[in-house]
C-alpha positions in Angstrom: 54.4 40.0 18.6 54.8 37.4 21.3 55.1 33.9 20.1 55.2 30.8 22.8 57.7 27.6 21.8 54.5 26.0 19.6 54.0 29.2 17.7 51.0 30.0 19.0 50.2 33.9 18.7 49.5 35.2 22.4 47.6 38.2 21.4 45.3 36.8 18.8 44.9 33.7 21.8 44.2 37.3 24.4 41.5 38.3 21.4 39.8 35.1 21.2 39.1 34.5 25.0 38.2 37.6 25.7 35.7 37.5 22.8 34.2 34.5 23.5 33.7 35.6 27.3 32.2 39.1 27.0 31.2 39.2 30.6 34.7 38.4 31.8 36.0 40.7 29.1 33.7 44.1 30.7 34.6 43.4 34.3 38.6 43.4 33.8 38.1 46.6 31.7 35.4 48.3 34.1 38.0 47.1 37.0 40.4 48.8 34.8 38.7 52.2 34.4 37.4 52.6 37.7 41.3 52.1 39.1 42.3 55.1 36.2 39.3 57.0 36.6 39.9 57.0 41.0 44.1 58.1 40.0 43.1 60.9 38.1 40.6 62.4 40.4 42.4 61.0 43.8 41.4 64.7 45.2 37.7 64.1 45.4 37.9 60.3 46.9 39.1 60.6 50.5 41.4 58.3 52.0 43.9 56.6 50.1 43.0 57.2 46.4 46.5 55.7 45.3 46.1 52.7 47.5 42.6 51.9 45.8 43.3 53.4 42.7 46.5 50.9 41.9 43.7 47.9 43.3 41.4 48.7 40.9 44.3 48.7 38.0 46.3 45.6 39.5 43.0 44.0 39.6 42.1 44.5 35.6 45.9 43.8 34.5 45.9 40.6 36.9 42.3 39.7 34.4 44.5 40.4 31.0 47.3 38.0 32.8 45.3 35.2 34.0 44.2 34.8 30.2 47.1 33.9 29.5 47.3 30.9 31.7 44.3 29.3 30.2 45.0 26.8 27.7 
């Protein structure tokens, strides 16, 4: 587990804000999938699956992060 300097659990502080903001919650995740989804099948894209691929991902893992800097 990851505890801050005030004890505060930064999971359970990841759960809550993402439960109380269900939108915000399905577009990192959807973000998520879609860059996933477009690495797996970069054969049947076009041009540069990786490139948009890894956006897509960075893009959802950059929504988990930015939790984290809400108080």
């Amino acid at each position: 587990m990851i505890i801050d300097g005030e004890g505060v659990n930064e999971m359970k502080k990841l759960e809550t804000y993402l439960a109380k903001h269900v939108y915000y919650n399905s577009a990192i995740h959807v973000l998520a999938g879609i860059g996933i989804g477009i690495l797996i099948t970069y054969p049947l894209i076009g041009a540069h699956p990786v490139r948009w691929g890894l956006l897509f991902l960075a893009a959802g893992v950059l929504g988990h992060l930015w939790v984290y800097s809400q108080k």
